[in-house]
C-alpha positions as CSV (number, residue, x, y, z in Angstrom):
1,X,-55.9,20.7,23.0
2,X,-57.1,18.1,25.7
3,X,-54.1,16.3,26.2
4,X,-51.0,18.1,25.7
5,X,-47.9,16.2,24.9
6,X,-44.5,17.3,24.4
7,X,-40.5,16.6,24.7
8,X,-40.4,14.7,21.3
9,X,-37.4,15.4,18.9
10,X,-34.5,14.1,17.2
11,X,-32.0,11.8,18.6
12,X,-29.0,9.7,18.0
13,X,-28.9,6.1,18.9
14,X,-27.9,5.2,21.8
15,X,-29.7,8.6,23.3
16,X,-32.1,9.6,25.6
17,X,-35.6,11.9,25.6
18,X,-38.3,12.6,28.1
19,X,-42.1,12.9,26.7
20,X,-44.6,15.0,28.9
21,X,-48.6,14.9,28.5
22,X,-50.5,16.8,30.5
23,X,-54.4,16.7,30.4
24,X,-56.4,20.1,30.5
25,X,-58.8,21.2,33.3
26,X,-61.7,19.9,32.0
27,X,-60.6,16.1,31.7
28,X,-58.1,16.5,34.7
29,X,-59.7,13.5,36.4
30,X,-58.2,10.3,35.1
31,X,-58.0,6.7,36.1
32,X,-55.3,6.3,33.6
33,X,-53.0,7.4,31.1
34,X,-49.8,6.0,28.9
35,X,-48.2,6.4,25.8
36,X,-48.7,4.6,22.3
37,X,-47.1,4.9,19.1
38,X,-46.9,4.1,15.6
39,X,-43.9,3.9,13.2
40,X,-44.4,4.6,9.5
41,X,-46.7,1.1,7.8
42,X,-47.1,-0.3,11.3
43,X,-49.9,-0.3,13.9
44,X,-50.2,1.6,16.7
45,X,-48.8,-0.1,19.8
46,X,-48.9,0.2,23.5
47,X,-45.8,1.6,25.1
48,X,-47.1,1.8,28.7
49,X,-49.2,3.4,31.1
50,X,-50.0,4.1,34.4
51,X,-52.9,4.2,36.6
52,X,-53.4,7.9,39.1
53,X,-52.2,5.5,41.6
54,X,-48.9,4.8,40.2
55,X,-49.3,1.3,38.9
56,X,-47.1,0.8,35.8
57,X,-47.5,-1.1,33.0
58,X,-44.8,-1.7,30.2
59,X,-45.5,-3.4,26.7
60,X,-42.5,-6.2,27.3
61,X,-40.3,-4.7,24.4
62,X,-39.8,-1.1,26.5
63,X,-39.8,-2.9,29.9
64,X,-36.3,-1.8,31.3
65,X,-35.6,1.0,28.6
66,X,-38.4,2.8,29.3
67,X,-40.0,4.5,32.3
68,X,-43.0,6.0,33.1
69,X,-44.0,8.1,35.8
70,X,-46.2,11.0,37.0
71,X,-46.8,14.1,38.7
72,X,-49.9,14.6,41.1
73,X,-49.2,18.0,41.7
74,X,-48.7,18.8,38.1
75,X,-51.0,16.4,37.0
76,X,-48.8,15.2,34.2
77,X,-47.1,12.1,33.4
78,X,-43.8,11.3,31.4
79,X,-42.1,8.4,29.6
80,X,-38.3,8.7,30.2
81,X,-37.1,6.7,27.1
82,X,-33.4,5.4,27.2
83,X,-31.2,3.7,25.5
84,X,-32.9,4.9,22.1
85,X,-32.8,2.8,18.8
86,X,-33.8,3.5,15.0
87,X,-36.6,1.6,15.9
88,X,-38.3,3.5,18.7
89,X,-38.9,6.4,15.7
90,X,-42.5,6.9,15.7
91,X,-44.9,9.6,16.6
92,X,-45.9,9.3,20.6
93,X,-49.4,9.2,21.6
94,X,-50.4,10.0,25.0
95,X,-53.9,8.8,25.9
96,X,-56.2,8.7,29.0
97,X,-58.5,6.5,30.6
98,X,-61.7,6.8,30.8
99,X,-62.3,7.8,27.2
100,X,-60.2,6.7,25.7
101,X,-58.8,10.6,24.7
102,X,-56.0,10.8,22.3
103,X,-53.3,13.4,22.2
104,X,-52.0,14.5,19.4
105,X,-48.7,12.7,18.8
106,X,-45.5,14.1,19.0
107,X,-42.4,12.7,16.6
108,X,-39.6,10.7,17.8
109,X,-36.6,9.9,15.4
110,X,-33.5,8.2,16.4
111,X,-30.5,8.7,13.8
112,X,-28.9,5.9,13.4
């Protein structure tokens, strides 16, 4: 697996979760990575990203629920998602620039 995401799972409303991706060795180098996803009958969307510099970006429905952030020495980033509703359920794609490369989703579900 070339992009190794974790930390989904199953919620209640109201909740919180932390999603890790981590790229492997051989596509360690990256100008930029973030998170999509894509809720049952409905495209996939941006959620955000962030460039190896640290520059974030948000799609304006997650700005100031969702955070994301990285890790040089780990090489990983993560989307600290607060504040959870039914309607963040979807499966989590991490992805990275240049490519693009896709992970391989990991499910979110908030209980309502």
């Amino acid at each position: 697996v070339q992009l190794q995401a974790s930390g989904g799972g199953l919620v209640q409303a109201g909740g919180s979760l932390r999603l890790s991706c981590t790229p492997s060795r051989s596509i360690a180098n990256w100008s930029r990575m973030g998170w999509y996803r894509q809720a049952p009958g409905k495209q996939r969307e941006l959620v955000a990203t962030i460039t190896n510099f640290g520059v974030a970006n948000y799609a304006n429905s997650m700005r100031g629920r969702f955070t994301i952030s990285r890790d040089g020495a780990k090489n990983t980033i993560y989307l600290q998602m607060n504040h959870l509703t039914p309607e963040d359920t979807a499966v989590y794609y991490c992805i990275r620039y240049p490519g693009p490369l896709w992970g391989q989703g990991t499910q979110v579900t908030v209980s309502s």
